[in-house]
DSSP file (Angstrom, degrees, kcal/mol; ACC not computed):
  #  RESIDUE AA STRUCTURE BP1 BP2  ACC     N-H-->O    O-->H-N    N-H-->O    O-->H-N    TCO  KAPPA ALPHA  PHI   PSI    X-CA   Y-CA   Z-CA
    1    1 A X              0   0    0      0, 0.0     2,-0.1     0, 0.0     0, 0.0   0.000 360.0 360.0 360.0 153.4  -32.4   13.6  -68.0
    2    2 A X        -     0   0    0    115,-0.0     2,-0.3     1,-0.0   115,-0.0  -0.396 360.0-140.8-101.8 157.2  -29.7   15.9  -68.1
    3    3 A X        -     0   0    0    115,-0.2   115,-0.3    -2,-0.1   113,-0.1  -0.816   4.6-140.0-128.7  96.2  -26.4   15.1  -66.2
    4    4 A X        -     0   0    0     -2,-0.3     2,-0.3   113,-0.1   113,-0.2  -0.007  19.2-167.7 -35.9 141.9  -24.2   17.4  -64.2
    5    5 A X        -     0   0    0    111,-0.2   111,-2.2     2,-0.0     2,-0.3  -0.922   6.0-163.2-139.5 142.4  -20.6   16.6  -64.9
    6    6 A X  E     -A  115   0A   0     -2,-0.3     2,-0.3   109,-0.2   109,-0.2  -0.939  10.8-163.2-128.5 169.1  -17.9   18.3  -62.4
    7    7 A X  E     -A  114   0A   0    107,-4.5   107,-1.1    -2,-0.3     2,-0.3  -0.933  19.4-162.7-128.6 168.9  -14.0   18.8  -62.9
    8    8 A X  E     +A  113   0A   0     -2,-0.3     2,-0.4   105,-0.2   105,-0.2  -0.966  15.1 161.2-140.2 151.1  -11.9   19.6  -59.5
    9    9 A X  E     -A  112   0A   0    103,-1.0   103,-0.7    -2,-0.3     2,-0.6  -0.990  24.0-133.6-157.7 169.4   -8.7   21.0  -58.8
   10   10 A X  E     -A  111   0A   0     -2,-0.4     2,-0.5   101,-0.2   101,-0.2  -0.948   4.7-167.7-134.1 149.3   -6.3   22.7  -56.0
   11   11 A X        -     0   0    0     99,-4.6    99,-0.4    -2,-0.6     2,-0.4  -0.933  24.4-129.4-127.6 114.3   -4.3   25.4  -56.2
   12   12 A X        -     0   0    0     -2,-0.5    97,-0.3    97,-0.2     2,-0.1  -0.505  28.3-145.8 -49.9 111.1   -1.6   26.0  -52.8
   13   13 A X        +     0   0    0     95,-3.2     4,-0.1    -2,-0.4   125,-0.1  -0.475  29.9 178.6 -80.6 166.7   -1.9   29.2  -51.7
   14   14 A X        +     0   0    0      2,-0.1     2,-0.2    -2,-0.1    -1,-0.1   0.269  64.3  81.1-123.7   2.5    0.9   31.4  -50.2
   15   15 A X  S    S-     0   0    0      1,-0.3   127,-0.1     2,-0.1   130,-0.1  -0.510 101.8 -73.6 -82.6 166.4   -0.9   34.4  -49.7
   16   16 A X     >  -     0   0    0     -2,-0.2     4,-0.8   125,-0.1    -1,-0.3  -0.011  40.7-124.9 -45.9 158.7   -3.0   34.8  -46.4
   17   17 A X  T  4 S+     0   0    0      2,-0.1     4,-0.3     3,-0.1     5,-0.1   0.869 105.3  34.6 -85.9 -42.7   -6.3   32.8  -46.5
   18   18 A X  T >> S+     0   0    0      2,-0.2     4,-2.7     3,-0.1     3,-1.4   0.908 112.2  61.9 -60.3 -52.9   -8.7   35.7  -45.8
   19   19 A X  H 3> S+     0   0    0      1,-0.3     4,-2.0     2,-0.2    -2,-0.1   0.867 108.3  38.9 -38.2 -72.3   -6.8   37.8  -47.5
   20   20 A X  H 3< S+     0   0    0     -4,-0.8     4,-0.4     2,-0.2    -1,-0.3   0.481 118.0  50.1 -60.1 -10.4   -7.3   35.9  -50.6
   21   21 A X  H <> S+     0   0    0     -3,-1.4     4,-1.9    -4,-0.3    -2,-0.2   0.638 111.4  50.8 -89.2 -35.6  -10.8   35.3  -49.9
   22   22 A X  H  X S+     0   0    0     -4,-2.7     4,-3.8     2,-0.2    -2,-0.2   0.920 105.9  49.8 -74.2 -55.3  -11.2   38.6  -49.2
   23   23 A X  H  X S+     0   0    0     -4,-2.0     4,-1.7    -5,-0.2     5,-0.4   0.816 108.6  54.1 -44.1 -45.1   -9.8   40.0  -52.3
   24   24 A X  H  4 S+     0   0    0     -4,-0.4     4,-0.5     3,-0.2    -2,-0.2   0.907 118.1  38.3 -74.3 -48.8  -12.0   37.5  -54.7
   25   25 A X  H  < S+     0   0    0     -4,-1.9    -2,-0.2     2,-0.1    -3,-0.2   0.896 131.6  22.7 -92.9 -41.1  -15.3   38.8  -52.9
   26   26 A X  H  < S+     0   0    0     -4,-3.8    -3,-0.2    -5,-0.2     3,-0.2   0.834 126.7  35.3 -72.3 -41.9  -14.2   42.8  -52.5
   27   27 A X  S >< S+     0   0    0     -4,-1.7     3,-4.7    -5,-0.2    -3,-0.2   0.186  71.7 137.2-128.0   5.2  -11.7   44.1  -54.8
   28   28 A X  G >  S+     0   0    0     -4,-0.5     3,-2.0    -5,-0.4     4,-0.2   0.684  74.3  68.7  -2.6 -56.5  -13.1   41.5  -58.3
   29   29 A X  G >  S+     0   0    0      1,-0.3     3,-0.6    -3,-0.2    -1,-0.3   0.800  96.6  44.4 -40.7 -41.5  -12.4   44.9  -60.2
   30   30 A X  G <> S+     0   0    0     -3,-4.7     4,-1.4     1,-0.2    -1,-0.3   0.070  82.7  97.5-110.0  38.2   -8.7   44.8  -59.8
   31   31 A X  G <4 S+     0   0    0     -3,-2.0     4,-0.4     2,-0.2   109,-0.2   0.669  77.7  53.8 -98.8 -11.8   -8.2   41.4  -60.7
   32   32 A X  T <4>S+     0   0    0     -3,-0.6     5,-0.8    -4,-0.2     8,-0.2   0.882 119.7  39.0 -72.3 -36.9   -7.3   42.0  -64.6
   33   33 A X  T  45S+     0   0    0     -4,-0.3    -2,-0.2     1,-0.2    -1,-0.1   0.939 120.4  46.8 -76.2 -55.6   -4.5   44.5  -63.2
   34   34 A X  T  <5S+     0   0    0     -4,-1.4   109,-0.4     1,-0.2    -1,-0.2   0.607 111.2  48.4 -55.8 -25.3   -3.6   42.1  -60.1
   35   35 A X  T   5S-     0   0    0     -4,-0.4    -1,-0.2   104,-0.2    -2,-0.1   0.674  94.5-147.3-101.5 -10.1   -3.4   38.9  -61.9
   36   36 A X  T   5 +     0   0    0     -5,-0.2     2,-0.2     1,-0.2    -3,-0.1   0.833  40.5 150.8   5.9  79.5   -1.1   40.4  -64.8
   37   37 A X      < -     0   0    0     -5,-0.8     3,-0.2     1,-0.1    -1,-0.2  -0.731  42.5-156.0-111.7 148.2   -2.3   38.4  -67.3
   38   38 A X  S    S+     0   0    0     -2,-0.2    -1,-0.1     1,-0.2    -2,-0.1   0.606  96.3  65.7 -82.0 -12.6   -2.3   39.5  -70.8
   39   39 A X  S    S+     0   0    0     22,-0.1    23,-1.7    -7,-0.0     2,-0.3   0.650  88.0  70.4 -91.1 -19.1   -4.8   37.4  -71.4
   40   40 A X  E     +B   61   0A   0     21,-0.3    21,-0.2    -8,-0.2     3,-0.1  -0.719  56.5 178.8 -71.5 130.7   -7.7   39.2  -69.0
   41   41 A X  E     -     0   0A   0     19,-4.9     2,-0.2    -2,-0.3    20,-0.2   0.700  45.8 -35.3-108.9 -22.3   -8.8   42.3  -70.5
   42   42 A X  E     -B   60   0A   0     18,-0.9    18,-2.5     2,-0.0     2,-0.5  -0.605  41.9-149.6 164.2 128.4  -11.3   43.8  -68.6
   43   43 A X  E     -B   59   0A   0     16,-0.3     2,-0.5   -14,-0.2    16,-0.2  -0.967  20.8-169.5-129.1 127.7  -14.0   43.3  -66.6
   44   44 A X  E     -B   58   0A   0     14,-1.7    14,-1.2    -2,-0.5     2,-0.4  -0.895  35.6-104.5-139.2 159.8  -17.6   45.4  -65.8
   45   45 A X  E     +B   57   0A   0     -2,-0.5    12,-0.2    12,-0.2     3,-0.2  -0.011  37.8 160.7 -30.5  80.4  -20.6   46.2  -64.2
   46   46 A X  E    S+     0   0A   0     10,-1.2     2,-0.5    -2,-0.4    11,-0.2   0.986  76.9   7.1 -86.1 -61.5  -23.3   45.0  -66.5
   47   47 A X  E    S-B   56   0A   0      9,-1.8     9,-0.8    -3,-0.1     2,-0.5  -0.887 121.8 -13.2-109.7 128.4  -26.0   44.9  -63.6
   48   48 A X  S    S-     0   0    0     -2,-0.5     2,-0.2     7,-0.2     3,-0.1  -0.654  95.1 -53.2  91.4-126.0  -26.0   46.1  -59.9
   49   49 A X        -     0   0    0     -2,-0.5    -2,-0.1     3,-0.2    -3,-0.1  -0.622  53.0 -90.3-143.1-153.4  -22.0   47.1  -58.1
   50   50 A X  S    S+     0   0    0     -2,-0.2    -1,-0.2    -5,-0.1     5,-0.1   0.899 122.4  34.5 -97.0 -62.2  -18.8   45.5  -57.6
   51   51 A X  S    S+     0   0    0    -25,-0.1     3,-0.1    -3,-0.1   -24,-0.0   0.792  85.5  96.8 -68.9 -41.3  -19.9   44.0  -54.3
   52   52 A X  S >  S-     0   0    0      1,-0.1     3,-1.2     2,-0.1    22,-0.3  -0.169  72.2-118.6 -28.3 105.3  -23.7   43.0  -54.2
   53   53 A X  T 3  S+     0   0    0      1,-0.2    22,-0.2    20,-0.1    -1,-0.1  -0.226 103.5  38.8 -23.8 140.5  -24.6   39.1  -55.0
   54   54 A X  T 3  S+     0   0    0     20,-1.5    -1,-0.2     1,-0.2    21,-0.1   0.245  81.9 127.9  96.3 -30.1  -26.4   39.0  -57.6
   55   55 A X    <   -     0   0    0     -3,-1.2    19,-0.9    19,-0.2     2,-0.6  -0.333  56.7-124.7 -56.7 146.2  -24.8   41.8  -59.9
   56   56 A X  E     -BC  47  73A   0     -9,-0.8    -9,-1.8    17,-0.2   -10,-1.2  -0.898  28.3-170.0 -89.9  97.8  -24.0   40.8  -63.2
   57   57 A X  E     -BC  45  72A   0     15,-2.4    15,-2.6    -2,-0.6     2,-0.9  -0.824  15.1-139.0-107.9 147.9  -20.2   41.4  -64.4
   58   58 A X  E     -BC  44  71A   0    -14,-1.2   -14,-1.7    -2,-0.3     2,-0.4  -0.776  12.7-162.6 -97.0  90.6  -18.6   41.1  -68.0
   59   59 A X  E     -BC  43  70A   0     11,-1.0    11,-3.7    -2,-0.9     2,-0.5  -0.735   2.9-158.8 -85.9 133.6  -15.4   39.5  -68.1
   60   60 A X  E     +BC  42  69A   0    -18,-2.5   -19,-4.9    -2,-0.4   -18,-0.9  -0.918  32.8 150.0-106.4 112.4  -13.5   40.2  -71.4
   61   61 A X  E     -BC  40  68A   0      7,-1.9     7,-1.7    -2,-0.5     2,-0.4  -0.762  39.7-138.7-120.8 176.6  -10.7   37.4  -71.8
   62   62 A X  E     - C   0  67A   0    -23,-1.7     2,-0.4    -2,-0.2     5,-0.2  -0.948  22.5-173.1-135.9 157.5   -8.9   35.6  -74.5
   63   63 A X  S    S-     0   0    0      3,-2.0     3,-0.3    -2,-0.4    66,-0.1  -0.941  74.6 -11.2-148.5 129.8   -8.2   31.6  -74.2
   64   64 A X  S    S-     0   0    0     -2,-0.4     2,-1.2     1,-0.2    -1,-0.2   0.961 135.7 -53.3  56.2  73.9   -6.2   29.2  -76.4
   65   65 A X  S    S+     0   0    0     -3,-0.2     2,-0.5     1,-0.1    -1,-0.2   0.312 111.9 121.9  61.7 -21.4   -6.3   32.8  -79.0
   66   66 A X        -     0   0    0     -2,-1.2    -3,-2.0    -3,-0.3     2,-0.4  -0.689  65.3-135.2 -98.2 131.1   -9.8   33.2  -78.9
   67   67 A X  E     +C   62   0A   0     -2,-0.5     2,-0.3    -5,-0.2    -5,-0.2  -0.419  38.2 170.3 -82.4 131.6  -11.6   36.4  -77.5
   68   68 A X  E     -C   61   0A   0     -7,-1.7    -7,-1.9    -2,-0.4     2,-0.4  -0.765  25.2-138.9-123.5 165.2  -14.6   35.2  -75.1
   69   69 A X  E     -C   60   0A   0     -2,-0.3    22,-1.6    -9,-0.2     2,-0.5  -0.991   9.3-166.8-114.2 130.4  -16.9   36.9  -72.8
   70   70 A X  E     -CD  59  90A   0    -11,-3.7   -11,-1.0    -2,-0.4     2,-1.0  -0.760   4.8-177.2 -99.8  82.8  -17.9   35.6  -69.5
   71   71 A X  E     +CD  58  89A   0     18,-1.3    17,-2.9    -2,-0.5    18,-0.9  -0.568  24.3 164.2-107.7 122.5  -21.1   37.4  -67.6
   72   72 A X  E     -CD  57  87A   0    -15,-2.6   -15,-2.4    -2,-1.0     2,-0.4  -0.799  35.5-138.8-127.6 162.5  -21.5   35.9  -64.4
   73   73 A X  E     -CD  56  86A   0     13,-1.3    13,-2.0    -2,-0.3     2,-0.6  -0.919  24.2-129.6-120.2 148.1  -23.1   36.4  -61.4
   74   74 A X  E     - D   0  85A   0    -19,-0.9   -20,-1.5    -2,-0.4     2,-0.5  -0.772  12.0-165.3-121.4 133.8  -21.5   35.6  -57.7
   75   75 A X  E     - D   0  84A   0      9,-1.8     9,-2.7    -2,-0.6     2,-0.2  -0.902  16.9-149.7 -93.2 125.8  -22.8   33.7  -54.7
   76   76 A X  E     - D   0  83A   0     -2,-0.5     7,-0.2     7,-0.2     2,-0.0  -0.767  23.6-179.6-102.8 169.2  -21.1   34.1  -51.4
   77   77 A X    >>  +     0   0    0      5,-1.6     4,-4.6    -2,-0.2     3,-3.6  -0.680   7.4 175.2-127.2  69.9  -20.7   32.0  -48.8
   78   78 A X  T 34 S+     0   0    0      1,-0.2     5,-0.0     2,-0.2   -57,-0.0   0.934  80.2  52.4 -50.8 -27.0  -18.8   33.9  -46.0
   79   79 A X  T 34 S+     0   0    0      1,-0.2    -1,-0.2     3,-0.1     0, 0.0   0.761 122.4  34.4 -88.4   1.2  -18.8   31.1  -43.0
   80   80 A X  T <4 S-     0   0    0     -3,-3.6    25,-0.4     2,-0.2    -1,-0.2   0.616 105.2-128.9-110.1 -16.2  -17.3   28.4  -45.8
   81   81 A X     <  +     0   0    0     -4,-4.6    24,-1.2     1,-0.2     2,-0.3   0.973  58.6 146.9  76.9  61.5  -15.4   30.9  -47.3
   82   82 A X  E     - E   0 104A   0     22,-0.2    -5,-1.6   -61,-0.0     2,-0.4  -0.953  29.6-164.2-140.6 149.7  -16.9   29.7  -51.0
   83   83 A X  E     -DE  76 103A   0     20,-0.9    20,-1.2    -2,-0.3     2,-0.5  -0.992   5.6-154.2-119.8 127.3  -17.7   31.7  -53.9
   84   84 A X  E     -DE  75 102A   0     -9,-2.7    -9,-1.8    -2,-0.4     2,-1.1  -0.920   3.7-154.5-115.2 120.7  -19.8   30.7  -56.9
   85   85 A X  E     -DE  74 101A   0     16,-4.3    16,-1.6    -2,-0.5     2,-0.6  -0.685   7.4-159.6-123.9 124.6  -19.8   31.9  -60.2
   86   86 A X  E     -DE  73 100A   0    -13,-2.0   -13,-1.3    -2,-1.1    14,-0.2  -0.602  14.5-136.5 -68.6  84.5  -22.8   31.6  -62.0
   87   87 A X  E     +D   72   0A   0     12,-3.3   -15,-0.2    -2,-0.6    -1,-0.1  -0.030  34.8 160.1 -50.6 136.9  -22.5   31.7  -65.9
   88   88 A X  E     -     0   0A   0    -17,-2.9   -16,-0.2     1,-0.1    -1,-0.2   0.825  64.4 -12.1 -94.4 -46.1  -25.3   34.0  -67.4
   89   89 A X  E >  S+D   71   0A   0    -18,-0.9   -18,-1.3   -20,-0.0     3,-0.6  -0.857  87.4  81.6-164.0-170.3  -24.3   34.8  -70.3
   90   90 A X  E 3  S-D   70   0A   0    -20,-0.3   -20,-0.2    -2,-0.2   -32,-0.0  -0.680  88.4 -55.5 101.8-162.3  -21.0   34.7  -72.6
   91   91 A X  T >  S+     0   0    0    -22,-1.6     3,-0.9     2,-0.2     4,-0.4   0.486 122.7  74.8-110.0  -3.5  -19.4   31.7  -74.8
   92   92 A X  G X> S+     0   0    0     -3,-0.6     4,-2.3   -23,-0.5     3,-1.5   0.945  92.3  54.5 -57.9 -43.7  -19.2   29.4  -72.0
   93   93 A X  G 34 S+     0   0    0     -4,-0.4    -1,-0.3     1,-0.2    -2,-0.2   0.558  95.1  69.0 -74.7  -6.1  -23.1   29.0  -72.4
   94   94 A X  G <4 S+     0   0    0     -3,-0.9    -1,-0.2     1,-0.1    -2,-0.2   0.551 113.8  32.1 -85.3 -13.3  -22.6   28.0  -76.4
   95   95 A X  T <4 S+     0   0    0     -3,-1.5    24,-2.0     1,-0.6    25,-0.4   0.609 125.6  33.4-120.4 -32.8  -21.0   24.7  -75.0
   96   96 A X  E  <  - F   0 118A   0     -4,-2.3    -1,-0.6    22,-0.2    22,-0.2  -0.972  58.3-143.1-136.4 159.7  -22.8   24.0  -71.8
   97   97 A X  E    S+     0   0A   0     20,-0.7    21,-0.2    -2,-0.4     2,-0.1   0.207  91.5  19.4 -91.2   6.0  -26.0   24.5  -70.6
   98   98 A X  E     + F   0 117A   0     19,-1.0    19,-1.8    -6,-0.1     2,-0.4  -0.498  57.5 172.6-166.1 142.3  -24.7   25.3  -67.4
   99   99 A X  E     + F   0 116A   0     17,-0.2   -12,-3.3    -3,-0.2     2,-0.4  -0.924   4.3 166.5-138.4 139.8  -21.8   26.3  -65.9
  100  100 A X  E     -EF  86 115A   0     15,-5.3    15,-2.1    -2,-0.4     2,-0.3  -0.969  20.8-155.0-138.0 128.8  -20.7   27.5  -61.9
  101  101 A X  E     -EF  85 114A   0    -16,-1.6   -16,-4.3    -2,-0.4     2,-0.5  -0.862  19.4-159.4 -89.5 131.1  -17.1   27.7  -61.1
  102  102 A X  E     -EF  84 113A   0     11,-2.5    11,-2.3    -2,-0.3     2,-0.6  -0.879  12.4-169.8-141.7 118.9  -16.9   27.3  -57.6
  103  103 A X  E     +EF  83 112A   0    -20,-1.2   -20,-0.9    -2,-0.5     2,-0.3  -0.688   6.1 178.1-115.3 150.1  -14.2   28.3  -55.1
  104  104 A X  E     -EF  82 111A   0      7,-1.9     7,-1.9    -2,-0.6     2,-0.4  -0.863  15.2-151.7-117.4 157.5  -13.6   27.6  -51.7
  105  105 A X        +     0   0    0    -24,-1.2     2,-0.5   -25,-0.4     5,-0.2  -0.911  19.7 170.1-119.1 132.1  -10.8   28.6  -49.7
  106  106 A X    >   -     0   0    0     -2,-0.4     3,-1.1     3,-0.4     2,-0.4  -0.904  61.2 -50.6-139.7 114.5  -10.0   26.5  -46.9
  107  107 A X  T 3  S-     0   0    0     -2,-0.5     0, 0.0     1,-0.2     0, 0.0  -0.458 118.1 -25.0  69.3-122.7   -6.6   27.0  -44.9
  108  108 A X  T 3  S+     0   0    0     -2,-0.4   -95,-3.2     2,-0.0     2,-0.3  -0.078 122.5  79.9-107.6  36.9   -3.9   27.2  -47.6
  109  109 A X    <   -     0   0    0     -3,-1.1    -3,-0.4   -97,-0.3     2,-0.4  -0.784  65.4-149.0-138.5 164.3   -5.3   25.4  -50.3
  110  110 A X        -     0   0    0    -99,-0.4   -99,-4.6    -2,-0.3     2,-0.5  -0.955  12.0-142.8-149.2 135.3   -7.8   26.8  -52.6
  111  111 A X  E     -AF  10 104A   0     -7,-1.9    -7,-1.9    -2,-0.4     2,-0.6  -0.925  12.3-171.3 -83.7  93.4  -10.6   24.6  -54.2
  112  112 A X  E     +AF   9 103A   0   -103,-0.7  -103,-1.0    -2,-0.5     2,-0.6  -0.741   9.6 172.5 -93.8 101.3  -11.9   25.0  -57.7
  113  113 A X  E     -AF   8 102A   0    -11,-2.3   -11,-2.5    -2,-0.6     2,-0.4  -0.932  15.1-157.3-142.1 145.8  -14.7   23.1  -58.8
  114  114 A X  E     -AF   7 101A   0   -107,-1.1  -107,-4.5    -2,-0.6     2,-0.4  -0.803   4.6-171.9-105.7 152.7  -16.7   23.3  -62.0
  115  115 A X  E     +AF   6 100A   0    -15,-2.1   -15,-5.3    -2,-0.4     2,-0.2  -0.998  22.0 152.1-129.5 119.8  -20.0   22.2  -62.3
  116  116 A X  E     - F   0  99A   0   -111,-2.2     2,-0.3    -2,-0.4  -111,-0.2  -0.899  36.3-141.3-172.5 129.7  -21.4   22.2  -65.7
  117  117 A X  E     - F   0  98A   0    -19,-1.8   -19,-1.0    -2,-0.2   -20,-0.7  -0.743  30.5-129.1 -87.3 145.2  -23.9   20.4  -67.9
  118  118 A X  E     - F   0  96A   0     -2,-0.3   -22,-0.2  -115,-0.3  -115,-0.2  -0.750   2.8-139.1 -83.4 128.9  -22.9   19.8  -71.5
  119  119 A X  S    S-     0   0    0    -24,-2.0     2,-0.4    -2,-0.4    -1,-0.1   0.909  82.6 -11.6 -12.5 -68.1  -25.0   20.7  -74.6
  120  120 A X  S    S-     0   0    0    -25,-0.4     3,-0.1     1,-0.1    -1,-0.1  -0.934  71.7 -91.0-124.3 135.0  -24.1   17.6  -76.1
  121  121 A X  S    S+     0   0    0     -2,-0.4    -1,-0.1     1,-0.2    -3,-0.0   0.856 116.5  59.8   1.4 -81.1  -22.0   14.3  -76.3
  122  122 A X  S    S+     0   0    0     -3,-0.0    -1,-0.2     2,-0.0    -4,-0.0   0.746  81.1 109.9 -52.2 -63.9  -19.5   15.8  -78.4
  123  123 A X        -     0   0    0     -3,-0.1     3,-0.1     1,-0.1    -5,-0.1   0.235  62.5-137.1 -34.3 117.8  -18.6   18.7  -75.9
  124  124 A X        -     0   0    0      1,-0.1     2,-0.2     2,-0.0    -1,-0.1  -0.387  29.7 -99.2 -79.4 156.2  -15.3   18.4  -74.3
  125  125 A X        -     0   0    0      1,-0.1     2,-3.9     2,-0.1     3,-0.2  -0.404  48.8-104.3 -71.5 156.0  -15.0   19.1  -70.3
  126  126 A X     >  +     0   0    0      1,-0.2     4,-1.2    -2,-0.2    -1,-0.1  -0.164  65.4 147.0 -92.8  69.2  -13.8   22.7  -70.0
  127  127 A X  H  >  +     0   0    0     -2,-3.9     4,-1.7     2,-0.2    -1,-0.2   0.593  69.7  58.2 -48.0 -14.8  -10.4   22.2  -69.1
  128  128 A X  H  > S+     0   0    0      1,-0.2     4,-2.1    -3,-0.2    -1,-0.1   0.911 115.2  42.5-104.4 -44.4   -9.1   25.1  -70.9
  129  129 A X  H  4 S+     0   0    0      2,-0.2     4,-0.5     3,-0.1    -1,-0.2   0.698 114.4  47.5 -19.3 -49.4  -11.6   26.9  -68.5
  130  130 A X  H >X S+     0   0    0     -4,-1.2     3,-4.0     2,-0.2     4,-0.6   0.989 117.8  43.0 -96.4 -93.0  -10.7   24.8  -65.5
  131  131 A X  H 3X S+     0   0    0     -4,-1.7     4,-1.8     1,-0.3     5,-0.2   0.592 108.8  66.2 -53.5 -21.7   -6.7   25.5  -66.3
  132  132 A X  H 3X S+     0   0    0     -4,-2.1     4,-1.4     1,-0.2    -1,-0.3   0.822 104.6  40.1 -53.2 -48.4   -7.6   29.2  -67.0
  133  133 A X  H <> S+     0   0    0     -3,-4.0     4,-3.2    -4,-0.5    -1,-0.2   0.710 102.5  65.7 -62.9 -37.4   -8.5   29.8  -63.7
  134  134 A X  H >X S+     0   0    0     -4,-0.6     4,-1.7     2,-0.2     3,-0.9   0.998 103.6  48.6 -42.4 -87.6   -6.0   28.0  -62.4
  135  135 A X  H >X S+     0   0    0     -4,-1.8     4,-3.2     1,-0.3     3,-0.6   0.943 108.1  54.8 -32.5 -66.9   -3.4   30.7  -63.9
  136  136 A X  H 3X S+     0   0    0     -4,-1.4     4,-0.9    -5,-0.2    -1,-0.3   0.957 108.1  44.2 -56.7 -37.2   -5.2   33.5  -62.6
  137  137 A X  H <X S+     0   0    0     -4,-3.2     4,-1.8    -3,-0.9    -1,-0.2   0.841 112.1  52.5 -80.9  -8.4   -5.4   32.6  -58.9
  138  138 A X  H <X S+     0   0    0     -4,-1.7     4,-2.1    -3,-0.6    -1,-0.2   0.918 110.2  55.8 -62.7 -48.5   -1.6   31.5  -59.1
  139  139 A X  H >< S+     0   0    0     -4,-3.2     3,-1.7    -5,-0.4    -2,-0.2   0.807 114.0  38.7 -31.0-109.5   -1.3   35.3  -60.6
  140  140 A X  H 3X S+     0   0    0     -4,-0.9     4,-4.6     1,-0.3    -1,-0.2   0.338 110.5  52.0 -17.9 -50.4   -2.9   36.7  -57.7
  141  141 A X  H 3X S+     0   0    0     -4,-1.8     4,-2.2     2,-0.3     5,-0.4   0.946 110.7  51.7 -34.9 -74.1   -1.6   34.8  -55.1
  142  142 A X  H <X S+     0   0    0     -4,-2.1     4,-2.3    -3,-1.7     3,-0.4   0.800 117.1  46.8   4.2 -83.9    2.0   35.7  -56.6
  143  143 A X  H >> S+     0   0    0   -109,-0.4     4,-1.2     2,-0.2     3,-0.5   0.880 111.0  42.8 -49.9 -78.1    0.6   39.0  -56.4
  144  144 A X  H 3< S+     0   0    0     -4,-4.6    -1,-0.2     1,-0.2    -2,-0.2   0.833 105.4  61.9 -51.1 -25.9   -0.9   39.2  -53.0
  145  145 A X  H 3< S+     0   0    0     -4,-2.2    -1,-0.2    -3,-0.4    -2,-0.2   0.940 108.4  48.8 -68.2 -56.1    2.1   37.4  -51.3
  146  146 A X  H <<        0   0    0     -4,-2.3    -1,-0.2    -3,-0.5    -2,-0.2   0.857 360.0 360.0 -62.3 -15.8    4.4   40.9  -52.8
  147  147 A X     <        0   0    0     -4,-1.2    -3,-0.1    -5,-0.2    -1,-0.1   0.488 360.0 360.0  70.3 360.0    1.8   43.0  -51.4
């Protein structure tokens, strides 16, 4: 039987708590521009809109040099203030057989946990994932805190 494996982390926010919650669930689109990372390239609308659950979007990134794709789908959860994203498709899925990054924001803290089954044995936990994210909401934050 297959075994769910999670990683966890926090990131301290210093932007607003809604704000940032708010941003992650409405504005997704301006997060390559907002996070002003060279390492996000672009992300779009493969199925559905910006806003919907359920739409499918194509994040173009690159991590540790290598260019990946992400296509995920998002669950909200407005009264915890939690987000889930649902791998679909991409290079994430070549390593696990499933993977949901899932963030909550709760006060001034923001939660990140992955949830992801491995392929294999051999498969490392996706830290570089995990720490990937990490960087972008610190971006943002950064970013929302200037206004």
């Amino acid at each position: 039987m297959a075994q769910i494996c999670v990683l966890e982390a926090s990131v301290q926010l210093k932007s607003c708590p809604q704000k940032f919650f708010n941003f992650l669930k409405n504005q997704s689109e301006h997060i390559p521009n907002k996070a002003q990372s060279e390492n996000v390239h672009g992300v779009e609308i493969h199925k559905g809109d910006w806003n919907t659950p359920g739409s499918v979007k194509i994040w173009k990134f690159t991590i540790e040099g290598k260019e990946e794709i992400f296509n995920e789908k998002i669950e909200v959860d407005e009264v915890n203030k939690t987000i889930t994203y649902v791998a679909v498709g991409g290079n994430v899925l070549e390593l696990y057989k499933n993977y949901k990054a899932i963030v909550k924001v709760e006060n001034r803290n923001l939660k990140l946990r992955i949830e992801y089954e491995k392929l294999d044995d051999d498969t490392p936990p996706p830290k570089k994932y995990q720490q990937f994210i990490i960087n972008i909401v610190r971006d943002l934050d950064g970013n929302l805190v200037k206004g």
